[in-house]
C-alpha positions in Angstrom: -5.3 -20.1 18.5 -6.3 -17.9 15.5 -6.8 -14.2 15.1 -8.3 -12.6 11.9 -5.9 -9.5 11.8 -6.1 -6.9 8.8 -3.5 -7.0 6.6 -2.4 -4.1 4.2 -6.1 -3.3 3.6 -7.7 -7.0 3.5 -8.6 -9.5 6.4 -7.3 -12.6 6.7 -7.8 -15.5 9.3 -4.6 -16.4 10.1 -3.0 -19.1 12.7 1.0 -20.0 13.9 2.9 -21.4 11.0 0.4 -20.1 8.2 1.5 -19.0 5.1 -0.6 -15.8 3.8 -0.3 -13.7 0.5 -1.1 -10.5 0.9 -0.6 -6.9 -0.8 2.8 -5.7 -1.9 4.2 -5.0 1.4 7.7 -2.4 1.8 9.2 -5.0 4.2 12.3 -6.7 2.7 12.7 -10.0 2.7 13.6 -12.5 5.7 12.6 -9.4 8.2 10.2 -9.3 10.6 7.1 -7.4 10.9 4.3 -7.1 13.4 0.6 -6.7 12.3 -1.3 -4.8 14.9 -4.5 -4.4 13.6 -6.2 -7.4 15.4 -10.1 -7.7 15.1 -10.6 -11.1 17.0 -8.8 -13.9 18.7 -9.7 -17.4 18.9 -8.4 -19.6 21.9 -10.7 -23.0 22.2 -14.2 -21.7 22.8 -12.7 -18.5 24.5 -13.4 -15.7 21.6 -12.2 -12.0 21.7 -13.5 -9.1 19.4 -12.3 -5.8 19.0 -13.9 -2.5 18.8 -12.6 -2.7 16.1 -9.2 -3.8 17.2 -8.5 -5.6 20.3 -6.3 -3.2 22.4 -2.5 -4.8 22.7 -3.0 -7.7 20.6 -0.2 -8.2 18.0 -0.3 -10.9 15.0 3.7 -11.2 14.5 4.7 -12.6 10.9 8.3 -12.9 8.9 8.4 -12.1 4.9 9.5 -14.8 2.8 9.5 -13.0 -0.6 8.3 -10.6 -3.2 6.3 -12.0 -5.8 3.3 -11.2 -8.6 0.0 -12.9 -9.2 -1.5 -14.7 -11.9 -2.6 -12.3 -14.6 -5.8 -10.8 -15.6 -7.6 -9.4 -18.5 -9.6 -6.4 -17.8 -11.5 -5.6 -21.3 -13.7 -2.5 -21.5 -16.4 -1.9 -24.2 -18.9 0.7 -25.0 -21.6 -0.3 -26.9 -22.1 1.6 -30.5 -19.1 4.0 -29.7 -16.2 2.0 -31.2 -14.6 2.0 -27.5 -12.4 -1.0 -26.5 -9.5 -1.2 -24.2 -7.4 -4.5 -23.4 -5.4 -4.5 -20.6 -3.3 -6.9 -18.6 -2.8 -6.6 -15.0 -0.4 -8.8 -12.1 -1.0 -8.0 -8.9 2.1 -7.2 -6.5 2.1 -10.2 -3.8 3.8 -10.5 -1.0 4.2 -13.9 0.7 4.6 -14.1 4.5 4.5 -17.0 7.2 2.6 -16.2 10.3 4.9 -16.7 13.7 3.2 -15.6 16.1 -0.3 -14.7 18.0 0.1 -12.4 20.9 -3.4 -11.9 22.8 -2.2 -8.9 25.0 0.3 -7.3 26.5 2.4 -5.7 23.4 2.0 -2.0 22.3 1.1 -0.4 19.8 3.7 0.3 16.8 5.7 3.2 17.6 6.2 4.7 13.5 2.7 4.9 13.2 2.7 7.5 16.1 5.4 9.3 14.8 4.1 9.7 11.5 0.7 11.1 12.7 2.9 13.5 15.1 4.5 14.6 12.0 1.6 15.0 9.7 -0.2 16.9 12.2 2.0 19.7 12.7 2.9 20.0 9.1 0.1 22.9 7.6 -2.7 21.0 5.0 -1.4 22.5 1.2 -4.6 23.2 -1.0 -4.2 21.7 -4.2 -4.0 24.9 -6.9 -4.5 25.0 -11.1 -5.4 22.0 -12.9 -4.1 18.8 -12.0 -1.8 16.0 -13.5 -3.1 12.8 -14.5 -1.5 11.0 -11.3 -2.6 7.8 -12.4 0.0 7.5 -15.0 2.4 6.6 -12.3 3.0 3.1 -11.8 1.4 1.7 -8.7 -0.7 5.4 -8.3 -4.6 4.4 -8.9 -7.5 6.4 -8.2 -7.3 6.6 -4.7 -3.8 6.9 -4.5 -3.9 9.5 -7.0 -6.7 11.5 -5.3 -4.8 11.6 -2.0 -1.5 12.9 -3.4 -3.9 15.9 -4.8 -5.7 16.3 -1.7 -2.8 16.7 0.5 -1.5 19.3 -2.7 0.4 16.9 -4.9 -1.4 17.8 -8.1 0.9 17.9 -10.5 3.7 15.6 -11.9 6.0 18.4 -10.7 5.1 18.5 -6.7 5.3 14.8 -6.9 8.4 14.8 -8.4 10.1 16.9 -5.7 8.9 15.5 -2.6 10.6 12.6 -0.6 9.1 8.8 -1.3 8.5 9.0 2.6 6.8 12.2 2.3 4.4 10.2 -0.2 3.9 7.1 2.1 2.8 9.5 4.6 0.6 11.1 3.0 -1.3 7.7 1.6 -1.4 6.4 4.9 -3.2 8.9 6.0 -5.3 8.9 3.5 -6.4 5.2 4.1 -4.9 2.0 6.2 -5.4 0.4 2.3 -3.0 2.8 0.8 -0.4 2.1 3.3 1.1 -0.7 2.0 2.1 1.0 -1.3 5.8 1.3 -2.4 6.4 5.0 -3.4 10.5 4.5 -3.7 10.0 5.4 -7.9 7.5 7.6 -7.7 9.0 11.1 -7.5 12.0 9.5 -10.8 8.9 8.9 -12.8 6.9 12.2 -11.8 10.2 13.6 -13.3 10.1 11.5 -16.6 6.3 12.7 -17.2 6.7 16.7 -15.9 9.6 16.7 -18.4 7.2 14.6 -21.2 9.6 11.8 -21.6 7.3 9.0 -22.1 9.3 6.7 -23.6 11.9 6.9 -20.9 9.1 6.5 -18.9 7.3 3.5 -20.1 11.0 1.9 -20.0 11.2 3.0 -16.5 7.9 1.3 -15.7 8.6 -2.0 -17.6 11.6 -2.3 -15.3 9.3 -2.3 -12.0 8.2 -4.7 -9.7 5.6 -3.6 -7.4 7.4 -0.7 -7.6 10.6 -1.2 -6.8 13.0 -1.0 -9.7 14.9 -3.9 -11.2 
């Protein structure tokens, strides 16, 4: 049996037994967690899709540890403007072993609920004055950084004194592929740049692993 199951924002084909790396995920190591995002199974030459997800199906999986990818070189140029940027980027892996398929018959996780139970009674804040350049925070891109200002964290200040779980809400509403992000540092270095201590910063951020401190 096989399923292909989404997987902190990517799809993977997965079967029992399989080791998979996928995206930085806020599960510790040696615990369990339960993928229910299941697009199709595969038993023999019985095949079941979703639309999109296959209702009760559950891909179950066990975290074997935290790690980082190979590094890459992303080099920008702009012709006849002097512009050139070098950076250096390691992605933030996460390395489970698949231990179970489970066709039907399990329910949906619960915390996902909840959080869109919460989220919905809480009022939508409107983001006011010019924003902060979010993206300074480790682990914050673009996206990230656009819903923190959508949901009214514009500015290094507002992130700064909301709760990391306040944050993860907030992304994984934005998108399923924001929900894997670890926020746990996010509000100490919002702090660090509202107050312009970018050295303390930078030392901050040389300290993190997929955003989890050191």
């Amino acid at each position: 049996m096989y399923a292909i199951v989404e997987i902190a924002g990517h799809q993977f084909k997965v079967e029992k037994d399989q080791r998979v790396f996928v995206n930085r995920l806020s599960t510790e190591e040696g615990k369990k967690v339960d993928f229910d995002n299941v697009l199709l199974i595969g038993d023999g030459d019985n095949i079941t899709l979703g639309a999109p997800a296959i209702d009760g199906a559950l891909v179950g999986a066990k975290v074997l540890r935290h790690l980082k990818g190979d590094k890459v070189i992303v080099f920008k140029k702009k012709r006849r403007k002097g512009y050139r940027v070098k950076n250096g980027h390691r992605q933030s892996l996460t390395e489970i072993v698949i231990e179970g398929i489970t066709a039907s018959g399990a329910k949906k996780a619960a915390p996902k609920k909840e959080v869109k139970k919460v989220e919905a009674k809480a009022a939508p804040k409107k983001a006011t004055g010019k924003a902060d350049d979010l993206k300074k925070i480790e682990g914050a891109g673009p996206k990230a950084a656009e819903a923190l200002v959508a949901a009214g964290f514009e500015t290094f200040e507002k992130v700064a004194n909301a709760k990391p779980e306040e944050l993860s809400n907030v992304l994984s509403e934005a998108s399923s592929r924001l929900a894997h992000i670890v926020t746990d540092t996010w509000p100490k270095q919002a702090k660090l740049a509202a107050d312009g201590k970018w050295d303390e910063l930078k030392e901050l951020q040389d300290r993190l692993d997929g955003g989890i401190e050191k």
